[in-house]
Every structure is written in C-alpha cells, then in structure tokens.
LOFI-606365 format. One record per atom (N, C-alpha, C, O): residue number from 1; x, y, z. Coordinates in steps of 0.05 Angstrom, whole numbers, always signed. Example, Ala and Ser with C-alpha at 12.3 -4.5 7.8 and 13.67 -1.06 7.14 Angstrom:
! residues 2
<1; <+264; -114; +156>>
<1; <+246; -90; +156>>
<1; <+264; -66; +156>>
<1; <+285; -66; +169>>
<2; <+257; -45; +142>>
<2; <+273; -21; +143>>
<2; <+258; +1; +157>>
<2; <+268; +23; +161>>
***
This chain:
! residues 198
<1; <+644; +644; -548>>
<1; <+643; +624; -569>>
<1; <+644; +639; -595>>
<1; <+631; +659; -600>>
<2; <+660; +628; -611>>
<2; <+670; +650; -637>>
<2; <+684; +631; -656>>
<2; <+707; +624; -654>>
<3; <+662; +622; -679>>
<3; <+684; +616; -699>>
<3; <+710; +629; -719>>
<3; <+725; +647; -712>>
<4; <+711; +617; -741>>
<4; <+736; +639; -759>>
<4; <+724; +647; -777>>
<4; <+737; +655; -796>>
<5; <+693; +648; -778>>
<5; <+682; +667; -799>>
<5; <+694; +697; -799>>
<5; <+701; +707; -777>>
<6; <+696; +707; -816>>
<6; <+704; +739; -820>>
<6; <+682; +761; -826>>
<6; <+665; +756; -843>>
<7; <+681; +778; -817>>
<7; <+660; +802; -817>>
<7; <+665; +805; -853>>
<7; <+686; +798; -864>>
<8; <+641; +819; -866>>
<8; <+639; +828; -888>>
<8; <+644; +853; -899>>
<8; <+622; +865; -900>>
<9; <+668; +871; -911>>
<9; <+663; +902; -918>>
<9; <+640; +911; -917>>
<9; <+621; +896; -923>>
<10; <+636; +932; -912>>
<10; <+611; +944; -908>>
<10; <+600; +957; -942>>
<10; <+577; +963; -950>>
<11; <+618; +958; -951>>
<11; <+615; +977; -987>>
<11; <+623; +944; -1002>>
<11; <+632; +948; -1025>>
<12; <+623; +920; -996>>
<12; <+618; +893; -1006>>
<12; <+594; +877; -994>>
<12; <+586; +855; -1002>>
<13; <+585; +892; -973>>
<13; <+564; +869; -966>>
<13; <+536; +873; -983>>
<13; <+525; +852; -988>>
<14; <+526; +893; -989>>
<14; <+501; +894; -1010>>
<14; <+514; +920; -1044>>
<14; <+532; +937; -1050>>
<15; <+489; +905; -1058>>
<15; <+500; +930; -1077>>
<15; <+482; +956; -1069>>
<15; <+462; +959; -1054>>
<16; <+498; +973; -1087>>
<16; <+490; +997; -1091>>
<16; <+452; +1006; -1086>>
<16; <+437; +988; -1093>>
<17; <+441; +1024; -1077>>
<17; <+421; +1034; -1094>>
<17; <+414; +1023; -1117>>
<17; <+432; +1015; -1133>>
<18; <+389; +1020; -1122>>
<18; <+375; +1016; -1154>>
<18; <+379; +992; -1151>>
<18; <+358; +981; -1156>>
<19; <+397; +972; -1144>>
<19; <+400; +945; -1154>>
<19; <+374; +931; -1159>>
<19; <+352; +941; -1153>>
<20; <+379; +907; -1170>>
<20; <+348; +891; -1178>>
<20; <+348; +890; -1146>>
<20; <+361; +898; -1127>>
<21; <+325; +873; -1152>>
<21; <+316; +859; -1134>>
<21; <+328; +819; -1126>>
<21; <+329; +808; -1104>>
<22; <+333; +811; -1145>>
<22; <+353; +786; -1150>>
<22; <+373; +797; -1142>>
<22; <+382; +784; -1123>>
<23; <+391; +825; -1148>>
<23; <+416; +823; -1142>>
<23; <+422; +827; -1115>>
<23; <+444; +821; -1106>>
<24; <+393; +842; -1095>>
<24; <+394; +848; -1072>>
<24; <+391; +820; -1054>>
<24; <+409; +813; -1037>>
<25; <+373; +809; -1057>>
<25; <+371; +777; -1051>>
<25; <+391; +762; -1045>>
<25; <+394; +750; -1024>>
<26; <+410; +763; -1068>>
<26; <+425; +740; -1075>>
<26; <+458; +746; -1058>>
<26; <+475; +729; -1054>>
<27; <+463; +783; -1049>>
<27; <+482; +788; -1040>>
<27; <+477; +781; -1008>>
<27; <+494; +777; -991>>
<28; <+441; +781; -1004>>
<28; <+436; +777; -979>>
<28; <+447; +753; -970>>
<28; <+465; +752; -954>>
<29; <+436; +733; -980>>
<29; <+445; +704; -980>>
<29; <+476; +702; -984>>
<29; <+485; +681; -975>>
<30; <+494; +716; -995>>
<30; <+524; +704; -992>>
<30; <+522; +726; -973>>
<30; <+536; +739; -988>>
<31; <+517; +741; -956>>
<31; <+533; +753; -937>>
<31; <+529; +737; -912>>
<31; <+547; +737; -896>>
<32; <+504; +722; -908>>
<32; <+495; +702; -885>>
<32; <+510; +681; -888>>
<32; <+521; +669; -869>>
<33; <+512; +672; -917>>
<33; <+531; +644; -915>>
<33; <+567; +651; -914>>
<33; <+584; +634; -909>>
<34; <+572; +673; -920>>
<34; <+594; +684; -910>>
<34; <+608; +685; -877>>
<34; <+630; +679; -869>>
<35; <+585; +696; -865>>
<35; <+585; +702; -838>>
<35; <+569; +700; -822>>
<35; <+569; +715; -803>>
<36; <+548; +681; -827>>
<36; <+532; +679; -802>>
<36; <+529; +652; -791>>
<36; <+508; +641; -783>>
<37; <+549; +644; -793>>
<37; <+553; +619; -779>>
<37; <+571; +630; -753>>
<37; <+577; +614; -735>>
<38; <+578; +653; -754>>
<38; <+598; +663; -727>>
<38; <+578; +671; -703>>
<38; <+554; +675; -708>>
<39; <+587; +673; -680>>
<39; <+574; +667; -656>>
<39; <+585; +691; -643>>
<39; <+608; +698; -649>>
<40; <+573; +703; -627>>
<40; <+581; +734; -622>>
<40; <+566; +736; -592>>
<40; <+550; +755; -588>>
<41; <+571; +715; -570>>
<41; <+569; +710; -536>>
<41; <+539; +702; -543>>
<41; <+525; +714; -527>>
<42; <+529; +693; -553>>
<42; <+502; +674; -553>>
<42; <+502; +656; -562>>
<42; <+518; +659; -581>>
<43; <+491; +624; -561>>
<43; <+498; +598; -555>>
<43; <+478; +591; -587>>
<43; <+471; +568; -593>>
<44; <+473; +612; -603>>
<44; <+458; +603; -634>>
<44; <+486; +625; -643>>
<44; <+500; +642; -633>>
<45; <+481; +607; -677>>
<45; <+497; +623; -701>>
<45; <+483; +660; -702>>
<45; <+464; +666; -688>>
<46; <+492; +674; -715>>
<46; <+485; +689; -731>>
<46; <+460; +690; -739>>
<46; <+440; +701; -730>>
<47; <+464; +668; -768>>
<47; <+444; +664; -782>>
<47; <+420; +650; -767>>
<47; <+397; +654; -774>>
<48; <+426; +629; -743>>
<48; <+402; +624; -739>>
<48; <+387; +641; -718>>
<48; <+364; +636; -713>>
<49; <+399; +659; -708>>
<49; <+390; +688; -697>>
<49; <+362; +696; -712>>
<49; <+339; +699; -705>>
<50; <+379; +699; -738>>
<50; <+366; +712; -746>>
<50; <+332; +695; -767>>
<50; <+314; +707; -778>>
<51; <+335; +678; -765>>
<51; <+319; +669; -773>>
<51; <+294; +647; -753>>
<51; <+274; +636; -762>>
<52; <+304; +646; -730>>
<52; <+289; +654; -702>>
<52; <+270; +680; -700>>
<52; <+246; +679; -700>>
<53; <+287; +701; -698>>
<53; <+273; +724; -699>>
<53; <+243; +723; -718>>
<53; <+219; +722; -713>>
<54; <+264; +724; -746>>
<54; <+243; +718; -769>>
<54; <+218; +702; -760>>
<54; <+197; +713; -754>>
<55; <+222; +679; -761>>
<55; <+199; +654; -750>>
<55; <+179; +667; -728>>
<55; <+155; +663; -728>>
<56; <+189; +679; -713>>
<56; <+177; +686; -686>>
<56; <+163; +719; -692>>
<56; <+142; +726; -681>>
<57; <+174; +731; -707>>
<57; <+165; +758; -724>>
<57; <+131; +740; -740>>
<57; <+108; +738; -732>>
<58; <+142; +732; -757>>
<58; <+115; +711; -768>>
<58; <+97; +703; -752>>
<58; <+74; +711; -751>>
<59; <+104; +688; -741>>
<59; <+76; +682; -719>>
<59; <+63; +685; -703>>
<59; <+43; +672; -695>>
<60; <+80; +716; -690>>
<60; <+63; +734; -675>>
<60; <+47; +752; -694>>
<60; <+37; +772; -684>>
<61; <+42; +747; -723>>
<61; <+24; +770; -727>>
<61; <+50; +791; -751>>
<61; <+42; +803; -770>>
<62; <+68; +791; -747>>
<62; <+83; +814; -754>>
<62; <+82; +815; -784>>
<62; <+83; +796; -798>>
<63; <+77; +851; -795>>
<63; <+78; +852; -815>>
<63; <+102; +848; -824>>
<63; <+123; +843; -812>>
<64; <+96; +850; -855>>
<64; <+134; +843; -872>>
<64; <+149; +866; -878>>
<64; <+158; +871; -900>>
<65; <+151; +881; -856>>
<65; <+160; +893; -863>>
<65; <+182; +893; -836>>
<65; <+206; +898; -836>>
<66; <+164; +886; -812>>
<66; <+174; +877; -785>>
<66; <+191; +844; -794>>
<66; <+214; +837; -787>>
<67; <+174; +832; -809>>
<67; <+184; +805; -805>>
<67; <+215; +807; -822>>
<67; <+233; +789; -820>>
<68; <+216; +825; -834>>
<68; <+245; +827; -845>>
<68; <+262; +849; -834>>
<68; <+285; +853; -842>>
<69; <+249; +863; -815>>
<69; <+271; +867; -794>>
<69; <+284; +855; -780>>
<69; <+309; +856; -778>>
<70; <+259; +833; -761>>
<70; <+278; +813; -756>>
<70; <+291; +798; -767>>
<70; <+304; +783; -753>>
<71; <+292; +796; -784>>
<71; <+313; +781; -800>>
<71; <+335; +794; -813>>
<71; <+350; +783; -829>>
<72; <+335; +822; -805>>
<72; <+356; +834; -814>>
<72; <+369; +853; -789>>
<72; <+387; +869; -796>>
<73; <+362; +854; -761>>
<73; <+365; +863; -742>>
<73; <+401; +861; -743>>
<73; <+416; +879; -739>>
<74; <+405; +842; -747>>
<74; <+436; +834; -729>>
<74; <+454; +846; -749>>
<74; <+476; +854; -742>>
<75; <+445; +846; -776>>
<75; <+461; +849; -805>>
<75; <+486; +859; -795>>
<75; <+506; +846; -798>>
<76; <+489; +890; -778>>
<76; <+512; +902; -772>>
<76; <+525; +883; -754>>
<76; <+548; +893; -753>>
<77; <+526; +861; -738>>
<77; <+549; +835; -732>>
<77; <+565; +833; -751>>
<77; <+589; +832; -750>>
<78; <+550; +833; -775>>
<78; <+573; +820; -795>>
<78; <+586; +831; -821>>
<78; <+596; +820; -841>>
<79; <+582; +861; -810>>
<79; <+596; +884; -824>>
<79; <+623; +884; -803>>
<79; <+624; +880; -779>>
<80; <+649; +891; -828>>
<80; <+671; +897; -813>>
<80; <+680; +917; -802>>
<80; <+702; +916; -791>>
<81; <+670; +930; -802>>
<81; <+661; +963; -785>>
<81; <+662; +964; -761>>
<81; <+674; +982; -747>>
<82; <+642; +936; -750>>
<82; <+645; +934; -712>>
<82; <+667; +925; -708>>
<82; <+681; +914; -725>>
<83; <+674; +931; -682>>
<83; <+702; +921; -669>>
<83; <+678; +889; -661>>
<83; <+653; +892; -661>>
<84; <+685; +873; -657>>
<84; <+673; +846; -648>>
<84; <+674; +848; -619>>
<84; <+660; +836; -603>>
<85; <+694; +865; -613>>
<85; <+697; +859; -573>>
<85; <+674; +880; -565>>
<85; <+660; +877; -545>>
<86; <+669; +906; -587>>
<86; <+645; +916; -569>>
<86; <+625; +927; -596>>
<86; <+629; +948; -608>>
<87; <+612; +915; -599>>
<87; <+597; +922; -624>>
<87; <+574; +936; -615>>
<87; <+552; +924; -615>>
<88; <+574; +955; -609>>
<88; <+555; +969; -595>>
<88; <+544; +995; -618>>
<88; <+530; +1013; -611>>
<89; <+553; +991; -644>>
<89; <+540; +1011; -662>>
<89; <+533; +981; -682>>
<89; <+537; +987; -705>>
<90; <+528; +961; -680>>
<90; <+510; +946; -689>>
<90; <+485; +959; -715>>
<90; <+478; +959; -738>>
<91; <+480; +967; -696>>
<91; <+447; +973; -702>>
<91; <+440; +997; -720>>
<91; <+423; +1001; -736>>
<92; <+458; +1008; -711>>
<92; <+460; +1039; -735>>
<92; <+474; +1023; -757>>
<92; <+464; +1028; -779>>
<93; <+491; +1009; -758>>
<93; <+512; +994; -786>>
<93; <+489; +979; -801>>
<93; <+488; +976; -825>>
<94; <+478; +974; -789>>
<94; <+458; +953; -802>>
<94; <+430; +971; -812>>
<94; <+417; +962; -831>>
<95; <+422; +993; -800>>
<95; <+403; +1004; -811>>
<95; <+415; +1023; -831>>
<95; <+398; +1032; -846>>
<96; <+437; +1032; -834>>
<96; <+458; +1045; -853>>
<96; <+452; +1024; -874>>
<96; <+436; +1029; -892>>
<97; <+464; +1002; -873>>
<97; <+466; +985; -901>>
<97; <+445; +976; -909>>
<97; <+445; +968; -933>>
<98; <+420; +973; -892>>
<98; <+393; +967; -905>>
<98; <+384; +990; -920>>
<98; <+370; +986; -939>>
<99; <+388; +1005; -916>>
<99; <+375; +1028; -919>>
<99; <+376; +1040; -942>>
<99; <+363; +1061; -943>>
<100; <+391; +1032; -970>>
<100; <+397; +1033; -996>>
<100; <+364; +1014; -1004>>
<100; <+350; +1020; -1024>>
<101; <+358; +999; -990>>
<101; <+338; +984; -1008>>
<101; <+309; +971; -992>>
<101; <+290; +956; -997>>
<102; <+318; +987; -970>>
<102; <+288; +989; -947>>
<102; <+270; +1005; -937>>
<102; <+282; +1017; -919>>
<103; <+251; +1010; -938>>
<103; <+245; +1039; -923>>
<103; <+256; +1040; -897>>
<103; <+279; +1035; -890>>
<104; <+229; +1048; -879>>
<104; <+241; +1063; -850>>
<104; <+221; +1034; -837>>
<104; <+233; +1018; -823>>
<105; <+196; +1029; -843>>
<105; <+184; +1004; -834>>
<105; <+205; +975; -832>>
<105; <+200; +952; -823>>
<106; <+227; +985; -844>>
<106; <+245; +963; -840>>
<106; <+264; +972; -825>>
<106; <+267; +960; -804>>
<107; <+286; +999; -832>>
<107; <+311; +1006; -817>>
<107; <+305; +1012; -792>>
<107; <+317; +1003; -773>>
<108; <+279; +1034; -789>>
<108; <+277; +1048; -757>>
<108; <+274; +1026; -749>>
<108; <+295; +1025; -738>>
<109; <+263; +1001; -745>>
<109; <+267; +981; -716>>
<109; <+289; +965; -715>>
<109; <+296; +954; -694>>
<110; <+297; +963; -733>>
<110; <+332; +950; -738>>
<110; <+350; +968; -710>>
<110; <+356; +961; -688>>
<111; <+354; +997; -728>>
<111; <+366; +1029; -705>>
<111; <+348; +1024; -680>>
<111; <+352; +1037; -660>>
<112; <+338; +1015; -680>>
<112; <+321; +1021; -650>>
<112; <+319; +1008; -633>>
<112; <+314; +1017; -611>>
<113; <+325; +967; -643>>
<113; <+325; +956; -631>>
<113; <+335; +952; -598>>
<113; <+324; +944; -577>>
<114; <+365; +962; -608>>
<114; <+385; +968; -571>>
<114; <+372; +987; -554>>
<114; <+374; +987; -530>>
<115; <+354; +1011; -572>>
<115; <+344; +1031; -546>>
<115; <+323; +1017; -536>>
<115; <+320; +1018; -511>>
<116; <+304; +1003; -552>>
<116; <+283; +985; -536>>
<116; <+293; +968; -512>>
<116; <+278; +964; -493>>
<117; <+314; +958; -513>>
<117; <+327; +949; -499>>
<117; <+336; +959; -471>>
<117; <+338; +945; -451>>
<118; <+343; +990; -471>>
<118; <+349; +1004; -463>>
<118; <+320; +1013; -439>>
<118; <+318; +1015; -414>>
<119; <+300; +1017; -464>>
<119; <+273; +1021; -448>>
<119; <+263; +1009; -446>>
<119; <+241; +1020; -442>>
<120; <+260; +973; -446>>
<120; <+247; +950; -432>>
<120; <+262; +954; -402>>
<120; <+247; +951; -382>>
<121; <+291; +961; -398>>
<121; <+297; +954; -374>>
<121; <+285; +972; -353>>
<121; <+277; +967; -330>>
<122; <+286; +997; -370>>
<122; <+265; +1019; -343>>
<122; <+252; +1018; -333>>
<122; <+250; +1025; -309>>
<123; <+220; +1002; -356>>
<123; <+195; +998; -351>>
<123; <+181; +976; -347>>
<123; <+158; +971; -343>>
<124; <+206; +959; -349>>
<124; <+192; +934; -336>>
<124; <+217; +926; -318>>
<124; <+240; +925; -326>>
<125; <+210; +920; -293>>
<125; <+230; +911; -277>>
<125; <+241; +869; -284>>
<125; <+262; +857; -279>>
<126; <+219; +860; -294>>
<126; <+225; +832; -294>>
<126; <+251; +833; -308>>
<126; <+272; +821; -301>>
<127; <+247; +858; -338>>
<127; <+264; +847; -362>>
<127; <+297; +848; -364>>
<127; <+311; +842; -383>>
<128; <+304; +858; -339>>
<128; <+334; +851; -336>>
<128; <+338; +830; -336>>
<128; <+350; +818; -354>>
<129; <+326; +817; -311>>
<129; <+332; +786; -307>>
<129; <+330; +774; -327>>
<129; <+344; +754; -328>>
<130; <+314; +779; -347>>
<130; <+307; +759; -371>>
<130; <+319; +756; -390>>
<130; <+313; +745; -411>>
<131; <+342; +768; -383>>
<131; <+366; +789; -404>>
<131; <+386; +762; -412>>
<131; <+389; +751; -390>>
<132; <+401; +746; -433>>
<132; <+421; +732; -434>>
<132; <+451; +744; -421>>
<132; <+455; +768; -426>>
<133; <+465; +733; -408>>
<133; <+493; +752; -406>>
<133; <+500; +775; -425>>
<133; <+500; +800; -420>>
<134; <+507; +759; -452>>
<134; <+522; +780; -479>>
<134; <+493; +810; -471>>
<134; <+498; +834; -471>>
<135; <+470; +800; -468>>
<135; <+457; +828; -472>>
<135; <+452; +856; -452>>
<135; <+446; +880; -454>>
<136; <+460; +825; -426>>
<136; <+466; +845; -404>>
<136; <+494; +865; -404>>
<136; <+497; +887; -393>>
<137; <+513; +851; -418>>
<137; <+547; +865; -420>>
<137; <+543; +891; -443>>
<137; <+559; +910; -445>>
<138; <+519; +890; -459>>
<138; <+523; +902; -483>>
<138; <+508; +921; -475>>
<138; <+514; +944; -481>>
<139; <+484; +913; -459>>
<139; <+458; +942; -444>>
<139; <+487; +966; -432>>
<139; <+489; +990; -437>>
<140; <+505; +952; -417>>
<140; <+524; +978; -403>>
<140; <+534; +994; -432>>
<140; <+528; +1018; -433>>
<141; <+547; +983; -453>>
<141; <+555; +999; -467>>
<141; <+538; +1015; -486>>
<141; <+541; +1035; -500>>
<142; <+518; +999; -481>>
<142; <+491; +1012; -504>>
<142; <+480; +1043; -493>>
<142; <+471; +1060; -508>>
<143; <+483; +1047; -461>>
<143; <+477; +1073; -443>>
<143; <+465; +1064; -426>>
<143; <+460; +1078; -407>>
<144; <+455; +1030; -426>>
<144; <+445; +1034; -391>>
<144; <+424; +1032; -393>>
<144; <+415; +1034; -415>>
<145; <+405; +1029; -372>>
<145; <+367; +1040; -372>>
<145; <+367; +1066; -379>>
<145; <+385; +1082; -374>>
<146; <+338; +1074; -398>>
<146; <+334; +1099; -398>>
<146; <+325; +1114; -371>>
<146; <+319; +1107; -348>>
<147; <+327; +1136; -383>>
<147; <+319; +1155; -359>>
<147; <+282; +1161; -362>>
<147; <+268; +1151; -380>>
<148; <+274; +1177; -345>>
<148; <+246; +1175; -342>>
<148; <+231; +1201; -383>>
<148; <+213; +1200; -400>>
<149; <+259; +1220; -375>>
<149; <+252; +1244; -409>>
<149; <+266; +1220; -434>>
<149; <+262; +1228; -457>>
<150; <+274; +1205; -431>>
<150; <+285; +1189; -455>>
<150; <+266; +1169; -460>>
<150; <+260; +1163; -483>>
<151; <+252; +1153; -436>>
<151; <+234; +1142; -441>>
<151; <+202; +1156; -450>>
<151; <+181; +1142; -451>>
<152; <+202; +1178; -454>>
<152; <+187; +1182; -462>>
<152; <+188; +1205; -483>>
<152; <+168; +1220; -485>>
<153; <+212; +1209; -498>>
<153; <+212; +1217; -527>>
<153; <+211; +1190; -540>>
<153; <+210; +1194; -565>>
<154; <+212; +1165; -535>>
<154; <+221; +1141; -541>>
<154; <+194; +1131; -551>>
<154; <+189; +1121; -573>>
<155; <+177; +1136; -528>>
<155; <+142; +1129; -533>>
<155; <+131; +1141; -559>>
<155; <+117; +1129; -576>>
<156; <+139; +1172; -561>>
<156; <+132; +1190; -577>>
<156; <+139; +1180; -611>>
<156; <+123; +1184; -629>>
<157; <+164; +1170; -614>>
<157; <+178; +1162; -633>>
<157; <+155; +1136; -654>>
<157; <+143; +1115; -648>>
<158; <+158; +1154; -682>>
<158; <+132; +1132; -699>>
<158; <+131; +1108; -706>>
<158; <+113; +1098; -719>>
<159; <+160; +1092; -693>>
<159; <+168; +1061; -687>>
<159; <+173; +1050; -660>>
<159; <+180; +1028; -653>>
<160; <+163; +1077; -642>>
<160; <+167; +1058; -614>>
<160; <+159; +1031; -617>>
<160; <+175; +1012; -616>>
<161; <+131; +1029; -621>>
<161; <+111; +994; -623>>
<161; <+133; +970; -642>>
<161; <+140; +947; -639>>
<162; <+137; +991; -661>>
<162; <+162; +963; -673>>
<162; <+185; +958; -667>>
<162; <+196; +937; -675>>
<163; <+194; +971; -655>>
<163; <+219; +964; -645>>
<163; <+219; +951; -616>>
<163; <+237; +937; -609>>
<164; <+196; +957; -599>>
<164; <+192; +943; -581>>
<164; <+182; +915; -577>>
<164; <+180; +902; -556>>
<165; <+176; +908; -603>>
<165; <+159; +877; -609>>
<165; <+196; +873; -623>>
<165; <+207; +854; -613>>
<166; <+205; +880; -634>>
<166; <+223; +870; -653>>
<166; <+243; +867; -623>>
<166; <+258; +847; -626>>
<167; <+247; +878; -603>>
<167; <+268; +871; -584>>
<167; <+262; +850; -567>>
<167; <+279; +839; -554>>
<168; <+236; +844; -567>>
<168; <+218; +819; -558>>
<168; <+228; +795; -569>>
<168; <+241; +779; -557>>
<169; <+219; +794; -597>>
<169; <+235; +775; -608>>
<169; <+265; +770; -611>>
<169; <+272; +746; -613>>
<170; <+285; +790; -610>>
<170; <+311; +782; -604>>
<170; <+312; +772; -586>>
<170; <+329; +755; -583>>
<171; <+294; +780; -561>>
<171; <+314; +764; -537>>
<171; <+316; +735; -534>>
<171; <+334; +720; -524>>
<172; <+274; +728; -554>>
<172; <+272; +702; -550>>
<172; <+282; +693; -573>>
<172; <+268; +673; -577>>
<173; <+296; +696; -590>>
<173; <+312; +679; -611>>
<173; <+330; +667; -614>>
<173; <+339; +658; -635>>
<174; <+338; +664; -586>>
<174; <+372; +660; -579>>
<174; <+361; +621; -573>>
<174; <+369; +610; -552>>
<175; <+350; +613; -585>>
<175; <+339; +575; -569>>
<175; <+365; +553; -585>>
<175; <+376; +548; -607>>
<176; <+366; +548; -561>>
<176; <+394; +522; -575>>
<176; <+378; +499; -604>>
<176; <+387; +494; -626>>
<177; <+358; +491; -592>>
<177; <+336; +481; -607>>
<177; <+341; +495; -644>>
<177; <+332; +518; -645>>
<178; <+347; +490; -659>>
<178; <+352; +499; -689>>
<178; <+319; +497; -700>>
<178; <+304; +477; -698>>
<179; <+314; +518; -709>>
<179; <+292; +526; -717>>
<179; <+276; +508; -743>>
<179; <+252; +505; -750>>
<180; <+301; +499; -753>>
<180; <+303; +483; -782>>
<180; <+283; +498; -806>>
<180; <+269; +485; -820>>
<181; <+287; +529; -806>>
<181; <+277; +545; -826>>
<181; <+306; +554; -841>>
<181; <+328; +548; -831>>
<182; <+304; +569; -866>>
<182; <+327; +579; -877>>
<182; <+318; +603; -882>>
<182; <+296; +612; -877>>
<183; <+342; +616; -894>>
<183; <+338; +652; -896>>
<183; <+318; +648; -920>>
<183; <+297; +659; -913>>
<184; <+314; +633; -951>>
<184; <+306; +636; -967>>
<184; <+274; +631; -962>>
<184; <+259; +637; -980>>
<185; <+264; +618; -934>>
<185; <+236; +616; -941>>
<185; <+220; +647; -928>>
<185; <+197; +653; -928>>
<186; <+246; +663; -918>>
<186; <+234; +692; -920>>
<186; <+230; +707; -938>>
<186; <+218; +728; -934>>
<187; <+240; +699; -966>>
<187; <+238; +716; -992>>
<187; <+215; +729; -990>>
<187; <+214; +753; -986>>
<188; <+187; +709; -993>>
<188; <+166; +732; -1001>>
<188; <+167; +752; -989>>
<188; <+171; +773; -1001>>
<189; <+164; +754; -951>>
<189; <+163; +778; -946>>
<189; <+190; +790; -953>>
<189; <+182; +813; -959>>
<190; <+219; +792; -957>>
<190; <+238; +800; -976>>
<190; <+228; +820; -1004>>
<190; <+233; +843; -1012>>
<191; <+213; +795; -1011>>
<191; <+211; +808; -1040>>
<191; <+188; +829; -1041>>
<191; <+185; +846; -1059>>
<192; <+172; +827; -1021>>
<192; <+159; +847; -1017>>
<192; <+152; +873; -1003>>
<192; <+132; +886; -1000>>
<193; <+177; +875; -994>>
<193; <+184; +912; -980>>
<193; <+213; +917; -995>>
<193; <+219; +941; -994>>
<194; <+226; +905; -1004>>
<194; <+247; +913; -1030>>
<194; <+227; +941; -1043>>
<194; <+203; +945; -1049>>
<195; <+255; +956; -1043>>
<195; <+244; +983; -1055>>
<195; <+272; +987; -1074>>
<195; <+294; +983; -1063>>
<196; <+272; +995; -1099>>
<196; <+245; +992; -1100>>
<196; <+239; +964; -1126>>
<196; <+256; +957; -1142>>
<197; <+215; +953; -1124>>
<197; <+212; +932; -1138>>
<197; <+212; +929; -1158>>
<197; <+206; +948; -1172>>
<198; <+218; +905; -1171>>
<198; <+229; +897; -1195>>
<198; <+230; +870; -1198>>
<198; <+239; +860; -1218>>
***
C-alpha cells in the first residue's frame, strides 16, 4: 500500500546546524505534511506511525528525549536516500539528519532501533510471531537474529534500555484505530531536547 507522496532530499529536509529552534520545528512539520501520509507495507500513514509511537512513548513513562525519538524513529522513510523497495538504512538516515539538532538521548535509539529488533528476536522467542509482515521482510535484510557475542555487546551499549523500549513501541504503533493526536502536541517535549535552545 503506497501513496504518491515523494521522499524528501536529505540536505532539504531540515536546516543546517545552529538553526532556531522555530526554524527546526517548522521544517519538521512540512517534512511530515510532505510525506507522511505515504505508507511503506504497514496498514497506518507515516505520520501516524509516528505519532502512535509518540503517544505510547508518553504513557509508558518515557522521557523527552525517548518520547521524541519515537516520533522521530521513521524520519529516514522519508528521506530520498532510501531506495523504498528496501529501506534498510532507515535508521542510520534518520539518526544522520537528527543529529544536527539532537543529542545521542535522541539519535542512538532512532540508529538502534532495527538492531533491537534484531535482538528481541534472539531473546525472546514469542517476538517473531509478534512481528507485522513488512517487519518480518525487513528483520532478513536488517541481518537476521543476533548472534549470542552481538547480543551481548548490544546489552553493553549506553542505549541498549532505549532502544529496546523504543522498538516496543514501534511494533505496537502500527493500530488501524487513528490515534487522533498531531505532530504539534509533541512540541513541548520537541522544544525541549532541541539543542541547542533558543
């Protein structure tokens, strides 16, 4: 399922370094209403991906710094950089382009998300099954289950815990059910891990 939205340049989808804080915001919001109405083998938009996540980041508890990961997890979908048939560097595209105006409390679980993914399937046997299709097609190209030494430099890593709650919530964000939140009632936490502030 795939509308005719178009992916966003990657050196047009945010500004520069240093930008305000308004100008970072405001490129955020035309890049979602640009392209996140496109559908990429899951039965929600884009945008409401991502603001699922968000919602569900919130009310488990998640700091804002998590809660705007999830809501910025998918960002590399809608860079034109991925091929759309296998977007399997997602996640590095998207922690690349956050990463002008986020720390690491935001990018490392963005980058990390698919390996969580990778090491939910090792260590827990349920979490294949629990897998949507698109995430089961994308685990093969992503590398597969980890191995027993990958899963555990993985543990070691100073975002394992967030990236493992943050792949939690992607899986369950995918609800036909429309959340009826928007990207802008994430601002505060937005406006408050923006680096740097202004």
């Amino acid at each position: 399922m795939q509308n005719l939205s178009l992916p966003v340049a990657f050196d047009e989808a945010l500004p520069p370094a240093g930008a305000s804080a308004a100008e970072v915001i405001a490129a955020l919001e035309q890049l979602y209403a640009a392209a996140g109405d496109a559908f990429y083998g899951e039965e929600v938009t884009q945008l409401e991906h991502a603001i699922q996540c968000a919602g569900l980041a919130r009310r488990g508890g998640g700091c804002d710094e998590l809660v705007v990961a999830a809501l910025l997890h998918d960002i590399g979908h809608l860079i034109d950089s991925v091929d759309w048939r296998d977007a399997n560097r997602h996640d590095e595209i998207g922690a690349e382009l956050a990463s002008n105006h986020f720390g690491e409390g935001v990018c490392a679980p963005i980058r990390l998300h698919a390996v969580a993914k990778r090491y939910l399937c090792r260590v827990d046997p349920s979490y294949v099954a629990s897998l949507s299709t698109a995430s089961r097609h994308s685990l093969v190209h992503q590398g597969g289950r980890m191995t027993d030494d990958e899963c555990r430099a993985f543990e070691d890593h100073e975002h394992f815990s967030a990236a493992v709650e943050l792949r939690r919530w992607d899986d369950a964000g995918k609800q036909t059910d429309l959340s009826h939140l928007a990207f802008r009632d994430f601002l505060p936490e937005l406006l408050r891990v923006l680096q740097p502030l202004t």
